[in-house]
FIGUTI-116296 format. One record per residue: x, y, z of N, C-alpha, C in turn; residue number from 1. Coordinates in nm, 3 decimals. Layout:
% residues N
{r {X Y Z} {X Y Z} {X Y Z} NUM} ...
//
This chain:
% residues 283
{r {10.002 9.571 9.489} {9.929 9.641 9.594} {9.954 9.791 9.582} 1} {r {9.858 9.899 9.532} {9.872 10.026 9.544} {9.918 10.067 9.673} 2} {r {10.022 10.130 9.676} {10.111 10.222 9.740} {10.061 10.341 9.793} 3} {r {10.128 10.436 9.865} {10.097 10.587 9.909} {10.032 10.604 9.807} 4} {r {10.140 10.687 9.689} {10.104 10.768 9.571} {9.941 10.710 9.526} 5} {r {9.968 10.606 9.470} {9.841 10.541 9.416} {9.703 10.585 9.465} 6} {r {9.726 10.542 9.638} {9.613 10.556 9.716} {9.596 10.732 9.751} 7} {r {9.716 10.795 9.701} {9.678 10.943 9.744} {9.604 11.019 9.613} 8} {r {9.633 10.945 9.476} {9.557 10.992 9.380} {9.466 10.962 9.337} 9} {r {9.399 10.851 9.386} {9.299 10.788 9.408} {9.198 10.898 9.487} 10} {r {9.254 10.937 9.596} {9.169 11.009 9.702} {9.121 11.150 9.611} 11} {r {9.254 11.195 9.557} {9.240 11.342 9.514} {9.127 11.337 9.419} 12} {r {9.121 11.217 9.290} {8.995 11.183 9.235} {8.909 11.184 9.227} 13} {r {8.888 11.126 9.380} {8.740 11.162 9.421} {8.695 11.263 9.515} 14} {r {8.792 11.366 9.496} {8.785 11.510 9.596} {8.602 11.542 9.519} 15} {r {8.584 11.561 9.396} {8.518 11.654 9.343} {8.358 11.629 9.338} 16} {r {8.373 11.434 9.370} {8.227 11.370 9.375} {8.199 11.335 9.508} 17} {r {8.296 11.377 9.572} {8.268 11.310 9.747} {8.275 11.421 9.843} 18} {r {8.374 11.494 9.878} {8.408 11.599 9.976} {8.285 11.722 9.969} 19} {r {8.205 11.706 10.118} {8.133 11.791 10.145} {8.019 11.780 10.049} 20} {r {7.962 11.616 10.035} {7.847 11.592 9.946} {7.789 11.495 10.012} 21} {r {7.593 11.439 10.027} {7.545 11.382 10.085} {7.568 11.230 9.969} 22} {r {7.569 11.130 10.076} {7.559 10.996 9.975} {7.365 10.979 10.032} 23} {r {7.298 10.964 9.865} {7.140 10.987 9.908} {7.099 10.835 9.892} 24} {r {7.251 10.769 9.849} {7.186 10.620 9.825} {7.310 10.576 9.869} 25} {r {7.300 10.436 9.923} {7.447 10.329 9.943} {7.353 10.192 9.919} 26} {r {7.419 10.118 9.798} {7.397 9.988 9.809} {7.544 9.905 9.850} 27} {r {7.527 9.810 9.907} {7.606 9.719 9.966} {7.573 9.588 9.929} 28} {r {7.651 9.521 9.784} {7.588 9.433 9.719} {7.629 9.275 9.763} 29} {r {7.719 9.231 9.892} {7.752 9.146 9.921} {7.832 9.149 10.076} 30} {r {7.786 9.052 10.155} {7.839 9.061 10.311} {7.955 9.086 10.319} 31} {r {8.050 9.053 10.255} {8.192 9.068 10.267} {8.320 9.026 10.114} 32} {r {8.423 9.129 10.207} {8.498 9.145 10.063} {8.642 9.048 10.175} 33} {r {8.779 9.106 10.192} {8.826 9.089 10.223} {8.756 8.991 10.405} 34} {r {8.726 9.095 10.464} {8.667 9.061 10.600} {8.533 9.094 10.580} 35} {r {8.420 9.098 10.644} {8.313 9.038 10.663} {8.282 9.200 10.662} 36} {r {8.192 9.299 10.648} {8.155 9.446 10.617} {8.064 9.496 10.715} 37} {r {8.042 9.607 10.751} {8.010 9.624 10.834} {7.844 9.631 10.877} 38} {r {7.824 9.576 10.997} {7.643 9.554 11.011} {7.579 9.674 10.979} 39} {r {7.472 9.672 10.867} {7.381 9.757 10.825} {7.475 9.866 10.758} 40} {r {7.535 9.820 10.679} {7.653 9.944 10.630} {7.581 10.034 10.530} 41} {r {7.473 9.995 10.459} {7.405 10.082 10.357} {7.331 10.138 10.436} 42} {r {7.284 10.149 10.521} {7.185 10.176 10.577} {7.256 10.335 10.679} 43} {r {7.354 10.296 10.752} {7.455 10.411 10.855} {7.543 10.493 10.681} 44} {r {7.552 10.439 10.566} {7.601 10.562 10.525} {7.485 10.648 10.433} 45} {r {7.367 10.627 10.407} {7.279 10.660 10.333} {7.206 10.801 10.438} 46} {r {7.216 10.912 10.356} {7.160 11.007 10.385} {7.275 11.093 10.459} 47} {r {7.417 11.023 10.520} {7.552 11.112 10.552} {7.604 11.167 10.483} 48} {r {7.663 11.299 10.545} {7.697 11.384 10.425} {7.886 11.317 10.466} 49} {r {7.975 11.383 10.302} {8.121 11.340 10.350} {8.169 11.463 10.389} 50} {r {8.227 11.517 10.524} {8.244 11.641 10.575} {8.414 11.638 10.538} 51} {r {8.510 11.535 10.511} {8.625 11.539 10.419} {8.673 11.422 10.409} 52} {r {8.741 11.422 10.319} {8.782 11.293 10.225} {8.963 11.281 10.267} 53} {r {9.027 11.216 10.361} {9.167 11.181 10.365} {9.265 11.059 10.371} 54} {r {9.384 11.071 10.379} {9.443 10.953 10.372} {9.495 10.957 10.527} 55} {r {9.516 10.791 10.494} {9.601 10.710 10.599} {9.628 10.623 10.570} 56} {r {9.816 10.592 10.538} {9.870 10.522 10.477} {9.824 10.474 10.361} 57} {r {9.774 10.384 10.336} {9.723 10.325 10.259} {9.571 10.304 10.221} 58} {r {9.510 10.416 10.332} {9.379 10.354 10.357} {9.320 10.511 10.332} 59} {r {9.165 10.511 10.216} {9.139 10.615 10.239} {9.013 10.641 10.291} 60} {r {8.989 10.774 10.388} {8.929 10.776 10.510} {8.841 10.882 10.483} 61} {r {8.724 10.881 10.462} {8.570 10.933 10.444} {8.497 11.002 10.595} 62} {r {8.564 11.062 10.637} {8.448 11.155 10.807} {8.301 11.168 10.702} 63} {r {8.218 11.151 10.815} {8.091 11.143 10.771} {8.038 11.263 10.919} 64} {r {7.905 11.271 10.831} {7.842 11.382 10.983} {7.800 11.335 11.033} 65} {r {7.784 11.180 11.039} {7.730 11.088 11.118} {7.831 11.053 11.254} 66} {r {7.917 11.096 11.253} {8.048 11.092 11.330} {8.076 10.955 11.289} 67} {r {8.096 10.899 11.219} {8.167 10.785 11.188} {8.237 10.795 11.042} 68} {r {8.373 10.706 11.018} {8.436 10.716 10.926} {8.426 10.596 10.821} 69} {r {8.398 10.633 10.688} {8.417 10.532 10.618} {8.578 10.477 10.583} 70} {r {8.629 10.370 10.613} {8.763 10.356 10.598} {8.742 10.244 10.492} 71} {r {8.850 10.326 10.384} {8.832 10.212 10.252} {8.970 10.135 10.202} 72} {r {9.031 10.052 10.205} {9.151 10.005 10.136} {9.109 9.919 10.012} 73} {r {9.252 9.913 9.958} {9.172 9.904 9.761} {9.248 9.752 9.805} 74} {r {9.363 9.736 9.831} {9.388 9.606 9.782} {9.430 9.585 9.679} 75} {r {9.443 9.411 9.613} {9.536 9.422 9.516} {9.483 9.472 9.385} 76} {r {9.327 9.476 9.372} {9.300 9.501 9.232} {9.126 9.603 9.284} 77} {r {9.097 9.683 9.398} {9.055 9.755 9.408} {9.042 9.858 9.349} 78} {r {8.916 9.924 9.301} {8.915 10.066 9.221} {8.792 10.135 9.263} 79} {r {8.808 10.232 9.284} {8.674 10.380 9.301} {8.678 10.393 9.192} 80} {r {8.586 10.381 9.105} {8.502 10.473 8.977} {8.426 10.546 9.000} 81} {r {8.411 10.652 8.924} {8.375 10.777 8.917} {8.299 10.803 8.803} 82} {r {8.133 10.808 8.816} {8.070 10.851 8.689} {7.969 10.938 8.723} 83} {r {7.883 11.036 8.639} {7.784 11.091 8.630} {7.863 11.257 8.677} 84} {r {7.940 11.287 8.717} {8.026 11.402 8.733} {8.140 11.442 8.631} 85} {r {8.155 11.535 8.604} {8.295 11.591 8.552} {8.441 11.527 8.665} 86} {r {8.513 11.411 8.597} {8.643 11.463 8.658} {8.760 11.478 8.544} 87} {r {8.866 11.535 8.595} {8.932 11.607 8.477} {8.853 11.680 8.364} 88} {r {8.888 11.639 8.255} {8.847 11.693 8.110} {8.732 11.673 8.092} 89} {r {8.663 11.536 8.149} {8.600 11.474 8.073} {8.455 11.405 8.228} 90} {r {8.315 11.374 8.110} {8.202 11.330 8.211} {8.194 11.198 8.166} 91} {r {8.205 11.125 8.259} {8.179 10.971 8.235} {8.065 10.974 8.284} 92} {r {7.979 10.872 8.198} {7.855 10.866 8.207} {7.838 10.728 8.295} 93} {r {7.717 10.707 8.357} {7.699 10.562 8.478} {7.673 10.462 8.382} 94} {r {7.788 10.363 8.400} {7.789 10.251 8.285} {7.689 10.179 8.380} 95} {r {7.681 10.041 8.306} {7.603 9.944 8.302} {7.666 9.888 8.422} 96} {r {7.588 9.821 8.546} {7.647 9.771 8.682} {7.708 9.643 8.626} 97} {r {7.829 9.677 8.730} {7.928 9.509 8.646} {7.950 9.411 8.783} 98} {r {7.993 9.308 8.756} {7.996 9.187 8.850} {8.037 9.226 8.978} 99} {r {8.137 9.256 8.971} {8.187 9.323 9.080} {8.201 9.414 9.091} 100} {r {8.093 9.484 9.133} {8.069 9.675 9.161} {7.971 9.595 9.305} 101} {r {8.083 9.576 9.406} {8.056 9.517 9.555} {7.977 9.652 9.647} 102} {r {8.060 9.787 9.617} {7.958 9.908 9.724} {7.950 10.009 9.600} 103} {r {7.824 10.055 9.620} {7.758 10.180 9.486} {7.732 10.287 9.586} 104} {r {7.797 10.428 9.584} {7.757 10.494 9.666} {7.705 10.615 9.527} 105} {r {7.611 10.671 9.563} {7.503 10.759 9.450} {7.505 10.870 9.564} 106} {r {7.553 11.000 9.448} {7.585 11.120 9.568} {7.479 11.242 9.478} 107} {r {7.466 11.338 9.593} {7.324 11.425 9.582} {7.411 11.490 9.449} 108} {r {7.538 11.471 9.422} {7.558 11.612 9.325} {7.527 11.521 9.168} 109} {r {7.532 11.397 9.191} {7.483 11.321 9.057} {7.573 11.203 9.032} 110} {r {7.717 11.237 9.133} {7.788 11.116 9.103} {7.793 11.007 9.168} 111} {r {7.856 10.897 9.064} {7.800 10.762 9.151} {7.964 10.717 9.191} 112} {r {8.011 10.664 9.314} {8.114 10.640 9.368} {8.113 10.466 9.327} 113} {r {8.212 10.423 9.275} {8.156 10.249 9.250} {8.325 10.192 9.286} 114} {r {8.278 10.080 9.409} {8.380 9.976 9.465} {8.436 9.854 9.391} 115} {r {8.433 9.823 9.275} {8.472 9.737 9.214} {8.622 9.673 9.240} 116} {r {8.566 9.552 9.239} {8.741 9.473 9.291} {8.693 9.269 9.284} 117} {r {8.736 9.273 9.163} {8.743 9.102 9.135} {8.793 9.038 9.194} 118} {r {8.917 9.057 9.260} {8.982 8.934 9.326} {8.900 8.967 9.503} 119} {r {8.842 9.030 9.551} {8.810 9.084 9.667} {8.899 9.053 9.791} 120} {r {9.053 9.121 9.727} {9.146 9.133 9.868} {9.118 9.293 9.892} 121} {r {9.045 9.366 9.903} {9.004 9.495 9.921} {8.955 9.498 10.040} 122} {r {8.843 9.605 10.123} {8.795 9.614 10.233} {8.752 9.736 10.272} 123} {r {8.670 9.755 10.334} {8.590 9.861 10.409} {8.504 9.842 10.493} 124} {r {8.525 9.945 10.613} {8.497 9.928 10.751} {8.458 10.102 10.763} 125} {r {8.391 10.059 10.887} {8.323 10.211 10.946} {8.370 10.213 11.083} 126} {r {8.388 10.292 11.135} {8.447 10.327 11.265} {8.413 10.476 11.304} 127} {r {8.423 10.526 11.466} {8.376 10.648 11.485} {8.500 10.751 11.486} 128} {r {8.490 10.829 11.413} {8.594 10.926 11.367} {8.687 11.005 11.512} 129} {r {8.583 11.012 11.623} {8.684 11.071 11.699} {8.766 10.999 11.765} 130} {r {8.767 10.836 11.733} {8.844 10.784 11.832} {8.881 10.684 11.703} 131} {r {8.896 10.725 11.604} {8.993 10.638 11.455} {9.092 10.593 11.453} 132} {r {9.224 10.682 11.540} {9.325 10.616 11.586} {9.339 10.529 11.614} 133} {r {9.237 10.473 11.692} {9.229 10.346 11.793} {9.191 10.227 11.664} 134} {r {9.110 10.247 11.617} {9.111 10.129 11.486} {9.190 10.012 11.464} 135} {r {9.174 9.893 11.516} {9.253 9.833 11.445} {9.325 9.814 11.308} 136} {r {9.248 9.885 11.209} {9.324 9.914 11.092} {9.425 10.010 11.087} 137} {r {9.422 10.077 11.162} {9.552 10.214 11.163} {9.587 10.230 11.267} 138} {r {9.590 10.166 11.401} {9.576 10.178 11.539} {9.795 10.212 11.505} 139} {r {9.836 10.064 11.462} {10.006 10.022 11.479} {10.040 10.110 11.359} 140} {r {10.024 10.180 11.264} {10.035 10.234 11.181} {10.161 10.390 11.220} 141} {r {10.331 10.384 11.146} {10.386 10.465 11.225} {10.323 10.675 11.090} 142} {r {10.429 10.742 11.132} {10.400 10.837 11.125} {10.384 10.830 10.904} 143} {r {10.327 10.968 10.893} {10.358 11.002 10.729} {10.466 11.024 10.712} 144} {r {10.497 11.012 10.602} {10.620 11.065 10.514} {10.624 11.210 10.505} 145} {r {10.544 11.277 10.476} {10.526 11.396 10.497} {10.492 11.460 10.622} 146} {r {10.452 11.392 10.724} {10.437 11.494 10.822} {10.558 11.554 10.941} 147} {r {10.512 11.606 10.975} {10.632 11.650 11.093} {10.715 11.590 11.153} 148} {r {10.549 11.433 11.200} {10.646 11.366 11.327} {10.766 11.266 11.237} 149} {r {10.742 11.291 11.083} {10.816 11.170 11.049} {11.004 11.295 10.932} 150} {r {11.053 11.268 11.058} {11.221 11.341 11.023} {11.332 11.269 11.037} 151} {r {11.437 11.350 11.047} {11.596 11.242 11.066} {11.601 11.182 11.181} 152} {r {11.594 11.300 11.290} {11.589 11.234 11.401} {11.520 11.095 11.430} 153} {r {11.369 11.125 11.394} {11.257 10.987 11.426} {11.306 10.863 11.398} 154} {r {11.364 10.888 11.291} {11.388 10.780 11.165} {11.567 10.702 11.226} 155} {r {11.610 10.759 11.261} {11.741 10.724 11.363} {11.788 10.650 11.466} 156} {r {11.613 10.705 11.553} {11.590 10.622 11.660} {11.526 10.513 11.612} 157} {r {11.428 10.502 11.497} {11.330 10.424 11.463} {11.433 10.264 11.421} 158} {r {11.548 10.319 11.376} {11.582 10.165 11.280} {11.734 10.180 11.394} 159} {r {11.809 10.273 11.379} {11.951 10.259 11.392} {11.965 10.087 11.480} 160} {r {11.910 10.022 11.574} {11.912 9.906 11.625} {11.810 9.778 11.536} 161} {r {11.801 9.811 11.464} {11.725 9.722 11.388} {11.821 9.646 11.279} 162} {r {11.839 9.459 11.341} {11.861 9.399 11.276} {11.884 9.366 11.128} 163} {r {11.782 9.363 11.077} {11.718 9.300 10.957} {11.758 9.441 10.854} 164} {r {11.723 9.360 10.753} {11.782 9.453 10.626} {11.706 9.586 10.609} 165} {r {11.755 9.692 10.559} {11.732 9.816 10.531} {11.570 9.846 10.466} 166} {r {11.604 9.709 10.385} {11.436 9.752 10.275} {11.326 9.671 10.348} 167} {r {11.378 9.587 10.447} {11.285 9.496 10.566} {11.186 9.596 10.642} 168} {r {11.294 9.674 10.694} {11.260 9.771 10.827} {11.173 9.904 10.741} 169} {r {11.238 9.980 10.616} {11.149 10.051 10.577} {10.979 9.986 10.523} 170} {r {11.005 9.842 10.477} {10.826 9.818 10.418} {10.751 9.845 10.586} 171} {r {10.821 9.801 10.695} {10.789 9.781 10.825} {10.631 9.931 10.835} 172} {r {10.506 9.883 10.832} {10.440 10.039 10.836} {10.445 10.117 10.995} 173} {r {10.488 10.012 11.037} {10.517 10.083 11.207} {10.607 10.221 11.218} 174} {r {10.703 10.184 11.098} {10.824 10.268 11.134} {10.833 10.393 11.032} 175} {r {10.756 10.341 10.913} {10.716 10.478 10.811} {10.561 10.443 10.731} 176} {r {10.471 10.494 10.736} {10.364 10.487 10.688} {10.356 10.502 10.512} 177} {r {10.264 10.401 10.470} {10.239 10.414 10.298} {10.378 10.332 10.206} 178} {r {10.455 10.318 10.240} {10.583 10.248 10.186} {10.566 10.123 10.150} 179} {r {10.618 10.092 10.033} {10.588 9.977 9.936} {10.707 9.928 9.869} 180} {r {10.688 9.817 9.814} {10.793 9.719 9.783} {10.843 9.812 9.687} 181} {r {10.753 9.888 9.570} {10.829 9.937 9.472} {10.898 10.074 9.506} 182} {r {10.848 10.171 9.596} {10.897 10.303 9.619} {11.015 10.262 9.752} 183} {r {11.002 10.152 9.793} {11.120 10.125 9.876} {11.265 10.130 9.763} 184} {r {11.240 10.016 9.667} {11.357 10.009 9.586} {11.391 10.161 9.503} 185} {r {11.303 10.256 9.500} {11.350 10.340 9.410} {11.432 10.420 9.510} 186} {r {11.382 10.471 9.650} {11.444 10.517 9.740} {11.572 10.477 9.743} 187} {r {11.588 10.308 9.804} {11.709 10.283 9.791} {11.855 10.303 9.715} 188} {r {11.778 10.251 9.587} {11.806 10.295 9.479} {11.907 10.471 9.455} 189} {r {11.837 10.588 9.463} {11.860 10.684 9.501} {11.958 10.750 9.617} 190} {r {11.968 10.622 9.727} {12.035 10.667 9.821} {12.157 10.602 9.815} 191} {r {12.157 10.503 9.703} {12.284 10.430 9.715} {12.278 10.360 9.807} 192} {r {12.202 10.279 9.867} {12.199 10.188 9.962} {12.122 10.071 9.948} 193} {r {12.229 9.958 9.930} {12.215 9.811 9.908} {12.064 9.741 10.002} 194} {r {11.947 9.693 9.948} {11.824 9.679 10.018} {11.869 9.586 10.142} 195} {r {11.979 9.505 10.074} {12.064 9.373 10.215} {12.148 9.418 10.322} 196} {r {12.146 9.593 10.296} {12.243 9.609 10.392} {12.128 9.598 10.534} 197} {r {12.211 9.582 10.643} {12.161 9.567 10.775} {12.125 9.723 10.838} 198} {r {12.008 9.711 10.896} {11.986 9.867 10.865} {12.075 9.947 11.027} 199} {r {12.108 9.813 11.105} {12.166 9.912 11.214} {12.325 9.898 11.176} 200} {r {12.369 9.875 11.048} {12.530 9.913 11.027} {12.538 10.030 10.944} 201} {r {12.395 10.093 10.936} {12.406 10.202 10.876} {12.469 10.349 10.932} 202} {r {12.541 10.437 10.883} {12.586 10.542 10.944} {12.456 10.655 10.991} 203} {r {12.468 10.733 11.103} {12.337 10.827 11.142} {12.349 10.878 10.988} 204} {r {12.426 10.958 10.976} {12.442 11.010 10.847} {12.384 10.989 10.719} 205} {r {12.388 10.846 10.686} {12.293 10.762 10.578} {12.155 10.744 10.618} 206} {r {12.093 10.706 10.730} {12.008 10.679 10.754} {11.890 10.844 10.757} 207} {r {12.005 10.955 10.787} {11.935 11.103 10.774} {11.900 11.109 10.624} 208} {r {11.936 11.080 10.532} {11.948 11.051 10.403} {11.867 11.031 10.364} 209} {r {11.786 10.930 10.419} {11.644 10.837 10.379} {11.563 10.981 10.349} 210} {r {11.517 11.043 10.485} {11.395 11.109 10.489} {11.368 11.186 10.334} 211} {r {11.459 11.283 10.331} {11.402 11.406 10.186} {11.419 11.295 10.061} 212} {r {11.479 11.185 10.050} {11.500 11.127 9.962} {11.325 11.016 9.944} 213} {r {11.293 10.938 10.016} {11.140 10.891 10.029} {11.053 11.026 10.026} 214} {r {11.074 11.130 10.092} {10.966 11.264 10.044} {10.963 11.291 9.910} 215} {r {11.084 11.300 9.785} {11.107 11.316 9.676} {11.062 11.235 9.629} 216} {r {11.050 11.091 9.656} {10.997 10.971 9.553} {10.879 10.977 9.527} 217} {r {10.831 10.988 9.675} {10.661 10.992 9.677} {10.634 11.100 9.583} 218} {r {10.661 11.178 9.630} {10.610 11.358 9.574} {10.589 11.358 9.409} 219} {r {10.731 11.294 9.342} {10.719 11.271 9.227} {10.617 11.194 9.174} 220} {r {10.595 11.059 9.273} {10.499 10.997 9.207} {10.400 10.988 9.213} 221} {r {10.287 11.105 9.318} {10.195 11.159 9.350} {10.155 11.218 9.187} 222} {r {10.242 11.320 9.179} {10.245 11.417 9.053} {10.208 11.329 8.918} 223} {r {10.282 11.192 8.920} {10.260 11.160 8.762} {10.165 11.065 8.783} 224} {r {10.071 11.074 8.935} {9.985 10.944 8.922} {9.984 10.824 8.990} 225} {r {10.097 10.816 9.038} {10.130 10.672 9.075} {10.178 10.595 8.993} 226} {r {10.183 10.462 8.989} {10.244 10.362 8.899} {10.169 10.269 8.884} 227} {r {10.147 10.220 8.757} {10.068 10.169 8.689} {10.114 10.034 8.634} 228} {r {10.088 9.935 8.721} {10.115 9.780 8.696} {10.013 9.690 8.775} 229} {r {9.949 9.620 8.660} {9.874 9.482 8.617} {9.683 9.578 8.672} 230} {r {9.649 9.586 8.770} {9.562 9.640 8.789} {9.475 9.796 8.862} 231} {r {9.610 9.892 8.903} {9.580 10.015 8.943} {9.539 10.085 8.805} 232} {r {9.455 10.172 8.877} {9.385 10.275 8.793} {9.343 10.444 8.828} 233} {r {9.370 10.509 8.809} {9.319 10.623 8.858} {9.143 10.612 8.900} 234} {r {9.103 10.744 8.989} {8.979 10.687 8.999} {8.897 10.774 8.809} 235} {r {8.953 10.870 8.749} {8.866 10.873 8.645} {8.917 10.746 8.548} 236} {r {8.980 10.631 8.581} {9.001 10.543 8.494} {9.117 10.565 8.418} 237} {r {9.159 10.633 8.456} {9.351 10.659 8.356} {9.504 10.602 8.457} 238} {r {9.559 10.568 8.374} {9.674 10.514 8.392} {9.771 10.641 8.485} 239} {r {9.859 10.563 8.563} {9.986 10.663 8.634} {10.093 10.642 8.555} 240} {r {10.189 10.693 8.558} {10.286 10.716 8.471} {10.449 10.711 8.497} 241} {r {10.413 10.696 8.666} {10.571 10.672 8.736} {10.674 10.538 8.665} 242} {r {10.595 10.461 8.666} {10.675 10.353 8.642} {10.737 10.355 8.518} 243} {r {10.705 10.461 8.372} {10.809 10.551 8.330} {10.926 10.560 8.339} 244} {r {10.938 10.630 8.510} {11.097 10.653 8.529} {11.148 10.565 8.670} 245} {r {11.113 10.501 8.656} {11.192 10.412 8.763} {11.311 10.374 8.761} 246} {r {11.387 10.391 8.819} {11.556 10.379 8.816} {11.566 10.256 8.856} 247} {r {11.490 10.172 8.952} {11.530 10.058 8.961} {11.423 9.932 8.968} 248} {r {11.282 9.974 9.011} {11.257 9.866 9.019} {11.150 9.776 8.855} 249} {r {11.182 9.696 8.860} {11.147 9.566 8.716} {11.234 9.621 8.612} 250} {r {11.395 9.673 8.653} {11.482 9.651 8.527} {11.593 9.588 8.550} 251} {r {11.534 9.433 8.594} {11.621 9.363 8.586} {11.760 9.368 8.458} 252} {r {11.877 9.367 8.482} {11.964 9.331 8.367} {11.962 9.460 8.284} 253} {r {11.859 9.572 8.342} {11.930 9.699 8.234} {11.983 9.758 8.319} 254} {r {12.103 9.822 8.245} {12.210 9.959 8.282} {12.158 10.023 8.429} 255} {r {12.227 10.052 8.477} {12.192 10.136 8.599} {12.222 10.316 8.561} 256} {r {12.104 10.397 8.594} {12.091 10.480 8.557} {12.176 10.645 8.662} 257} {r {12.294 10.553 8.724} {12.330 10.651 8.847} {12.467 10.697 8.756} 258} {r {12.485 10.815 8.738} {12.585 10.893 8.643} {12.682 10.794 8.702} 259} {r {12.785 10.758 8.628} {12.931 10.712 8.653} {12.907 10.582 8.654} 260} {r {12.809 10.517 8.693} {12.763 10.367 8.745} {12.793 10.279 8.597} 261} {r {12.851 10.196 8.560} {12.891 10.075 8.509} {12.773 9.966 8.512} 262} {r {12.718 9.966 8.666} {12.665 9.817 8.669} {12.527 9.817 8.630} 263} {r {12.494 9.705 8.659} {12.387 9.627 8.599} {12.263 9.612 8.714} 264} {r {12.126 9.657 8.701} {11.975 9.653 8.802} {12.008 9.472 8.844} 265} {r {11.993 9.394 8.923} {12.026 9.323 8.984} {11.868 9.266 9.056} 266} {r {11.796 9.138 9.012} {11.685 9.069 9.104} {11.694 9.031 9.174} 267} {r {11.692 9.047 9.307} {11.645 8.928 9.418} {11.535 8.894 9.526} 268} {r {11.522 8.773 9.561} {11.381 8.820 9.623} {11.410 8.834 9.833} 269} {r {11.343 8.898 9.830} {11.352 8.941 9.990} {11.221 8.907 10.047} 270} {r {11.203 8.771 10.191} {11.092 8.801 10.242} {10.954 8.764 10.133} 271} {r {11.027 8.696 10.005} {10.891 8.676 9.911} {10.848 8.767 9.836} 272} {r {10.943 8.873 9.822} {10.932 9.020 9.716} {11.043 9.020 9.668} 273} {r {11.023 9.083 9.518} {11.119 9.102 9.466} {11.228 9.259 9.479} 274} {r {11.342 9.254 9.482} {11.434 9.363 9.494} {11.478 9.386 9.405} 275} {r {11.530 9.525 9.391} {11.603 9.539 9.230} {11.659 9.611 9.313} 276} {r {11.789 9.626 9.229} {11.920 9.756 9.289} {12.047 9.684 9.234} 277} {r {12.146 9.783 9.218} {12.299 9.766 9.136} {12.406 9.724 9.272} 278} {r {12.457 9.594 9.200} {12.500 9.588 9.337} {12.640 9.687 9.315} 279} {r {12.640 9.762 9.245} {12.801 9.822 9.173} {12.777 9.952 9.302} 280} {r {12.685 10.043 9.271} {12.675 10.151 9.317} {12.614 10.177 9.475} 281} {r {12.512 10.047 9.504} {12.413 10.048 9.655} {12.527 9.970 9.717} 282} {r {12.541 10.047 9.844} {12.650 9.975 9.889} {12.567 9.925 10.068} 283} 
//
């Protein structure tokens, strides 16, 4: 399941064929992907211009001048393609329509926006932008990683009484927005903190820890792309590159990469996910 990073470079992608451009066509090639799509959806985005293109959590969010928002999540094997425009280096030309190219959005500047997603755990919904909050898709959704409301303090009150394990409470999106099985473990990882530990035996001290340390993970892996396993893709179609340097998560049984550290990346599964972390050094 694409993560923050993923879904934030995804967005940036399509800064150049979407932001502040009319969609002069929307086809909508099937009633429903994940959940059932929205009534007359080609029809309410055809002829809207995109007045800006942003994220939320996981979900990326299209204002239209129609006052309504296109809200898109990719899911497990979701992708925006990008053709008939320059992105990066290079112009991809509008391939041949493929099986699953589920929403085609055709924009006045020439490019074609394409929803493709085979397994169709993906989704998109429209909602009215001034009252988006309210959404059931982002309504319980807690603060960014990057923004203001999300600091030591927040983050203190947010878990310090919270039962359940450390890497439980951070996937939790109530309590930090965009956080994922894999940027949980690298965090952890980084902070020296065991994913089993209980997150309210944690010291204030450790738990202040978290914040610049999840800002650094992301940030990094914004920069190289995201991470690139079994089906993410950039939207010009190129690979991310984080998973490169991952200190901990899918190295099972190799070396642990924390100066002084002896031990060994360590599997287990949590909740039906897998964990990685040393049990030598995460304490």
């Amino acid at each position: 399941m694409p993560e923050l990073p993923e879904v934030e470079t995804v967005r940036r992608g399509l800064l150049p064929a979407m932001e502040g451009v009319k969609i002069v066509d929307a086809a909508v090639n099937r009633p429903n992907l994940r959940w059932t799509l929205p009534e007359n959806m080609a029809v309410r985005l055809t002829g809207a211009t995109v007045t800006a293109l942003r994220r939320r959590s996981k979900y990326i969010l299209a204002d239209l001048d129609s006052g309504e928002t296109l809200i898109i999540h990719l899911g497990m094997s979701g992708r925006m393609l990008i053709s008939g425009v320059a992105v990066g280096e290079f112009v991809h030309e509008h391939p041949a329509p493929q099986k699953h190219d589920h929403v085609v959005l055709n924009m006045e500047n020439g490019a074609r926006v394409t929803f493709n997603d085979a397994r169709r755990f993906g989704h998109m919904d429209l909602g009215e932008t001034a009252t988006l909050e309210d959404h059931w898709l982002v309504s319980s959704i807690g603060p960014e990683p990057f923004g203001n409301g999300f600091n030591e303090s927040y983050l203190v009150q947010a878990i310090k009484d919270r039962a359940s394990p450390i890497k439980t409470v951070l996937l939790d999106q109530r309590v930090v927005a965009g956080l994922g099985n894999i940027y949980v473990c690298e965090v952890l990882h980084r902070a020296k903190i065991s994913p089993i530990r209980r997150a309210s035996n944690l010291s204030k001290k450790r738990i202040e820890s978290l914040v610049p340390i999840i800002r650094d993970v992301l940030g990094e892996a914004i920069e190289a792309g995201g991470s690139s396993l079994r089906d993410y893709r950039q939207a010009d179609g190129e690979l991310g590159y984080f998973q490169h340097t991952f200190r901990a998560y899918g190295r099972e049984d190799a070396p642990c990469v924390t100066e002084d550290c002896t031990g060994k990346i360590t599997r287990i599964v949590q909740s039906g996910r897998s964990s990685f972390y040393c049990p030598k050094c995460q304490r």
